[in-house]
C-alpha positions in Angstrom: 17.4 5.6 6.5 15.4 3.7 3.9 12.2 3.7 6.4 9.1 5.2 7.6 9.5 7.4 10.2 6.3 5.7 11.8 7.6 2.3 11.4 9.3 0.7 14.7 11.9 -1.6 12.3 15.8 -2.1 12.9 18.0 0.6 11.6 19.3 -1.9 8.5 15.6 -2.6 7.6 13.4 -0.9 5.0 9.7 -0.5 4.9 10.3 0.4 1.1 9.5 -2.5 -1.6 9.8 -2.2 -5.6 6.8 -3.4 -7.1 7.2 -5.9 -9.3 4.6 -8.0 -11.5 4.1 -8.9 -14.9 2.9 -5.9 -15.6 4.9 -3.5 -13.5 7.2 -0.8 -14.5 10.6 -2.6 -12.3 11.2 -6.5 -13.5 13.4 -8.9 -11.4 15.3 -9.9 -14.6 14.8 -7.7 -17.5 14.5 -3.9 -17.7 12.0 -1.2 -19.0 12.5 1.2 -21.2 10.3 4.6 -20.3 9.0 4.5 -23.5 7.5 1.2 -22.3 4.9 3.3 -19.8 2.2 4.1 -21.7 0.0 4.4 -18.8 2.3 7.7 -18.0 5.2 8.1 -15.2 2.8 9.9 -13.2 0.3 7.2 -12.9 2.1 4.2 -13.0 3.5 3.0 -9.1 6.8 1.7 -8.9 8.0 1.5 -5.0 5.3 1.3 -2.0 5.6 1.5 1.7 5.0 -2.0 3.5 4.3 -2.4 7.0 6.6 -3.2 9.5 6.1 -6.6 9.8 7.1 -7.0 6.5 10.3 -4.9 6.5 13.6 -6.1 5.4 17.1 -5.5 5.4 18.1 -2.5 2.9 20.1 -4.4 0.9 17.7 -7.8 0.5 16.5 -9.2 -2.8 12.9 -9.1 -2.1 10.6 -7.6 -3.7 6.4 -6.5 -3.3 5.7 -9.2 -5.2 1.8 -10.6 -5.9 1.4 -12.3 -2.4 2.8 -9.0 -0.7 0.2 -6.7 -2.7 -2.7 -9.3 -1.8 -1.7 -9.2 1.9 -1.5 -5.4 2.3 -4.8 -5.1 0.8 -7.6 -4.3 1.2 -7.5 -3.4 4.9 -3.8 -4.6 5.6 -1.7 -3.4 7.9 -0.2 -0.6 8.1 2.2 2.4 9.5 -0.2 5.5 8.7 -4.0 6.0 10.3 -5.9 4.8 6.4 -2.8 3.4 4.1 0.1 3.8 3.0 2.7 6.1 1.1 4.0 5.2 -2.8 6.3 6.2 -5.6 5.6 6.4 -9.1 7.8 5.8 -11.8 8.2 10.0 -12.2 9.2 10.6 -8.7 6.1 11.6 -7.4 4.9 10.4 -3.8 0.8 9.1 -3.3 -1.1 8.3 -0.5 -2.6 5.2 -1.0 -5.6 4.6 0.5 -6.1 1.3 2.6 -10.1 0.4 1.2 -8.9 1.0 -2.2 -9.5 -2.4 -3.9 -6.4 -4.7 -5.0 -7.8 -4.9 -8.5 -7.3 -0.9 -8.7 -3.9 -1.2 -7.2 -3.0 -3.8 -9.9 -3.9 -1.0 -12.4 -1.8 1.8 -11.1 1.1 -0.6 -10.9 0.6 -1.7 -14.6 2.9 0.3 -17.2 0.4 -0.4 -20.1 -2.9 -1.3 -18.8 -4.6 1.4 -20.9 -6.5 2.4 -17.6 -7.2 6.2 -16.7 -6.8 5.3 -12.7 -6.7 8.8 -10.9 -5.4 8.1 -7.1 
């Protein structure tokens, strides 16, 4: 399964998204080179945990694009009691808080914003 435990979704559905924005480490139609991360693997986000309302089918297309990062924050919805769960480029899982602003979530998901974000 490719889901939150705490997510009620259908078996084929994920509540997993890649994050990708100009700036993020996964593009839809070009790739990154880890050398490209000067932000660091450990503080650069690359996959986050949507809510269920916005899971889809393991094998879809879409992305946590822009209008997916402005609606799950701040104060989204989601599957855990204060935010949500994330990746970073190193393998590394984060809690995300949910009152942490969308500005500061851009930064963590940038690969070369020069910021010193700790999460």
């Amino acid at each position: 399964d490719y889901q939150c435990p705490s997510a009620f979704v259908p078996e084929s559905h994920t509540t997993y998204m890649a994050a990708v924005t100009s700036n993020s480490c996964l593009q839809a139609t070009e790739p990154r080179l880890l050398s490209d991360i000067t932000d660091g693997a450990a503080k650069t986000l690359m996959v986050i945990e949507v809510d269920a309302e916005r899971a889809v089918h393991w094998m879809s297309p879409r992305n946590a694009d822009e209008a997916v990062l402005q609606s799950l924050f701040p104060q989204g919805k989601h599957s855990h009691t204060g935010g949500m769960h994330a990746a970073c480029v190193d393998g590394s899982v984060r809690f995300i808080n949910q009152t942490m602003s969308l500005d500061v979530l851009r930064a963590i998901i940038s690969i070369a914003g020069g910021e010193t974000q700790e999460f």
